[in-house]
C-alpha positions as CSV (number, residue, x, y, z in Angstrom):
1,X,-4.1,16.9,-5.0
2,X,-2.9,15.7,-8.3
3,X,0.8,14.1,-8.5
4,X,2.8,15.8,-10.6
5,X,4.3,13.2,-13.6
6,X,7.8,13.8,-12.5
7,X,7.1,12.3,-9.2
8,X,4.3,10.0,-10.3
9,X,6.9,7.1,-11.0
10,X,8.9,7.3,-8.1
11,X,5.8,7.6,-5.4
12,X,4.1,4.3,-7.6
13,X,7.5,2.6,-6.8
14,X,7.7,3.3,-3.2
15,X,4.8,2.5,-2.7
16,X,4.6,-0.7,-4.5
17,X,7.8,-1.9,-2.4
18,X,5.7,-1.1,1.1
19,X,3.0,-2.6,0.4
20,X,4.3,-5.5,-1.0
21,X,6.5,-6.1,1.7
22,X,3.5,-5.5,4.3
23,X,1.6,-7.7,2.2
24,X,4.2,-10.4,2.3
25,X,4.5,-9.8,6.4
26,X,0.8,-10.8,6.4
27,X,0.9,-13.7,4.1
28,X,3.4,-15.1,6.3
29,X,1.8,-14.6,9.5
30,X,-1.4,-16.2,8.3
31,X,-0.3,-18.9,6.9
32,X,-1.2,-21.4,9.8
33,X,-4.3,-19.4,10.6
34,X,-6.1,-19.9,7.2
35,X,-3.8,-21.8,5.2
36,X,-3.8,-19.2,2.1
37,X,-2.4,-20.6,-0.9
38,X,0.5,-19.3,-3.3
39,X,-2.4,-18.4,-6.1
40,X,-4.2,-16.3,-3.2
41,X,-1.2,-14.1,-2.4
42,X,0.1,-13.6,-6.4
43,X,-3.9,-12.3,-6.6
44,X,-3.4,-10.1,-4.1
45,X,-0.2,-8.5,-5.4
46,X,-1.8,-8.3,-8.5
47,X,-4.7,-6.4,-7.7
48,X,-2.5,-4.4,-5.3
49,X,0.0,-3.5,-8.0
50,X,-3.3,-2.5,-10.4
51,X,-4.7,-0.1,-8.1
52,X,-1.7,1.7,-7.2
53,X,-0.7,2.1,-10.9
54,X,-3.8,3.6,-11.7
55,X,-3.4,6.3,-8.9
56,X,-2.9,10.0,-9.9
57,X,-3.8,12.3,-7.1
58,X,-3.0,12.1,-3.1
59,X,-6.3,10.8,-2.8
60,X,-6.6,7.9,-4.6
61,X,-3.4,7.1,-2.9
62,X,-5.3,7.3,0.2
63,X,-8.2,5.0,-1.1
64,X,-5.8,2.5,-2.1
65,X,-4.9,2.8,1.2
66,X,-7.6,2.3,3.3
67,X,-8.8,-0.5,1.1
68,X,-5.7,-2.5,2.2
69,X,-5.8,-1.4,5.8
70,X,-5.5,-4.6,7.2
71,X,-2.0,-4.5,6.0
72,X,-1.3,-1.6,8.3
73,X,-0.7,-3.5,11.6
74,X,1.9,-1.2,13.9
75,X,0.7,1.2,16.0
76,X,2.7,4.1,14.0
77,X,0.4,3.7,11.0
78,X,-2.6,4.7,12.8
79,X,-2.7,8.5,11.2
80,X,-1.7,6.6,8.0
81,X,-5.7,6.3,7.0
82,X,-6.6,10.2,6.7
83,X,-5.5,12.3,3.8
84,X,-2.9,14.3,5.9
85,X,-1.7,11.1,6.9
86,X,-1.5,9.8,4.0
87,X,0.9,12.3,2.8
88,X,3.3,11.9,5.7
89,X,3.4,8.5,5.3
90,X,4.3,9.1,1.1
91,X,7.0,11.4,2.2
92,X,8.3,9.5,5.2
93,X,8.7,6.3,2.4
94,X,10.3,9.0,-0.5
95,X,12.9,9.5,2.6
């Protein structure tokens, strides 16, 4: 399903903001684990930021998606990694 350019913005955005701040949730979790440095997680958001700019249809969002799954910790993202769920989870963050 291609996004429409109206909305194409405004989904990038919200989506940017959730997995940055899940992204950021992990960095600090791990940071006694495996010691990652400051250049490891500016990477991270860099690559993250890329791929969800360059997303224009439902399922590319989904690939970006599952590609960062191990973001998706809590038990109420489990659906978030199939197409359907996907879109829930798009319009539950456009809320």
């Amino acid at each position: 399903m291609k996004i429409s350019i109206t909305n194409k913005q405004r989904i990038h955005d919200v989506l940017i903001s959730d997995l940055q701040r899940r992204l950021f949730k992990q960095f600090n979790a791990r940071t006694d684990m495996f010691n990652p440095s400051d250049e490891d997680y500016d990477v991270q958001q860099t690559l993250l930021v890329d791929s969800v700019l360059h997303c224009e249809t439902l399922n590319d969002v989904n690939d970006v998606i599952c590609n960062n799954q191990d973001i998706f910790d809590d038990y109420d993202s489990i659906n978030v990694f199939t197409l359907e769920g996907t879109m829930n989870y798009i319009f539950k963050l456009l809320r």
